[in-house]
C-alpha positions in Angstrom: 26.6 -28.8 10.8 24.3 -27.7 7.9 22.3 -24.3 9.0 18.7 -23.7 7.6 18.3 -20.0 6.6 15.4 -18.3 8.6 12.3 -17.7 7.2 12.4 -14.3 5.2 10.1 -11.9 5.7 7.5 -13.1 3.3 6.7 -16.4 5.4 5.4 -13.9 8.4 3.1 -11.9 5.6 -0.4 -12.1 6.8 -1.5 -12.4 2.9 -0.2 -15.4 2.4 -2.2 -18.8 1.7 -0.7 -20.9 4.6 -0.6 -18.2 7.0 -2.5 -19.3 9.8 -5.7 -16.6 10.2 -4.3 -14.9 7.4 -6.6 -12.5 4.9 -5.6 -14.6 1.4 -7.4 -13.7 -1.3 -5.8 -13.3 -4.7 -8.8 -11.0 -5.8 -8.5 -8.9 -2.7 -4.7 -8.5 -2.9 -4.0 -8.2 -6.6 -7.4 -6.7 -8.2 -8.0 -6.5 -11.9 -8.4 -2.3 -12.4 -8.5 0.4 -10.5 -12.3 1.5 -10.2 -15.7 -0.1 -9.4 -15.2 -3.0 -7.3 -11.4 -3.1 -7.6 -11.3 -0.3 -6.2 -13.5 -1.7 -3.3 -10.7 -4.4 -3.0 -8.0 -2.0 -3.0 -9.1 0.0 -0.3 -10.0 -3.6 1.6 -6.8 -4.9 0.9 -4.6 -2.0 2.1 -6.8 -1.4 5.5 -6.0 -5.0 6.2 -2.1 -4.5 5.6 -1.9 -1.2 8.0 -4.0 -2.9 10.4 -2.6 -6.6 10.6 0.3 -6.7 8.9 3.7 -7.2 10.7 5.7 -7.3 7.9 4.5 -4.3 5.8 7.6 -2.2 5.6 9.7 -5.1 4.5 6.8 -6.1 1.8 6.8 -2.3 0.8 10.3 -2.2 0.2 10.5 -5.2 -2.0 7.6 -4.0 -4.4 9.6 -0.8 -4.8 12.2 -2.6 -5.5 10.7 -4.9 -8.2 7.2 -3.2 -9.4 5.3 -5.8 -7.8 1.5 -6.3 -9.1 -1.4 -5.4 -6.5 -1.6 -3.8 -3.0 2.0 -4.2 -1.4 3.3 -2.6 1.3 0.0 -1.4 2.0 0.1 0.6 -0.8 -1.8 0.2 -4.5 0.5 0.1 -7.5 -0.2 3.4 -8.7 0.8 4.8 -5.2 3.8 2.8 -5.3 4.6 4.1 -9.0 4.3 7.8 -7.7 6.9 7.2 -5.0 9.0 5.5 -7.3 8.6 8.8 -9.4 9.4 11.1 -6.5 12.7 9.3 -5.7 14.1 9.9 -9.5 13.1 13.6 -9.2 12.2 16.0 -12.3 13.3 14.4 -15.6 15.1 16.9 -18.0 14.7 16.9 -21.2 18.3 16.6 -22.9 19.4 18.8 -25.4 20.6 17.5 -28.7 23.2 19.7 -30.9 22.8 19.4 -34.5 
């Protein structure tokens, strides 16, 4: 007997195309800048994830995991970038010994 894999987590993403009453938009979800009317998009996009979305830790993770592009997790990509900063902690500079 041959056993089909469940649907991952992306397949219940309310941002997705074929999501039935789903909120796809590609320039909602992945905006080109950070200011003006992207940032309009942004703050769209992420109010819709924390709101709707019953997948948003799982989506979250995985653009932490790989740098995604766009509002993820309901979180922008410079957000996402600071936490990904916070986790490595302070960089040190290392000494070199001529």
């Amino acid at each position: 007997m041959v056993q089909h894999a469940q649907p991952g987590w992306r397949h219940r993403a309310r941002c997705r195309p074929d999501h039935p009453g789903g909120t796809y938009d590609p320039e909602l979800w992945q905006p080109v800048g950070t200011t003006g009317p992207a940032l309009e998009q942004i703050e769209e996009a992420k109010t819709i994830c924390w709101a709707q979305s019953p997948v948003r830790t799982e989506c979250l993770n995985a653009a932490l995991a790989h740098a995604e592009v766009g509002v993820w997790g309901g979180y922008s990509e410079d957000e996402r970038r600071e936490m990904r900063l916070a986790d490595r902690g302070p960089v040190r500079a290392k000494m070199v010994v001529a």
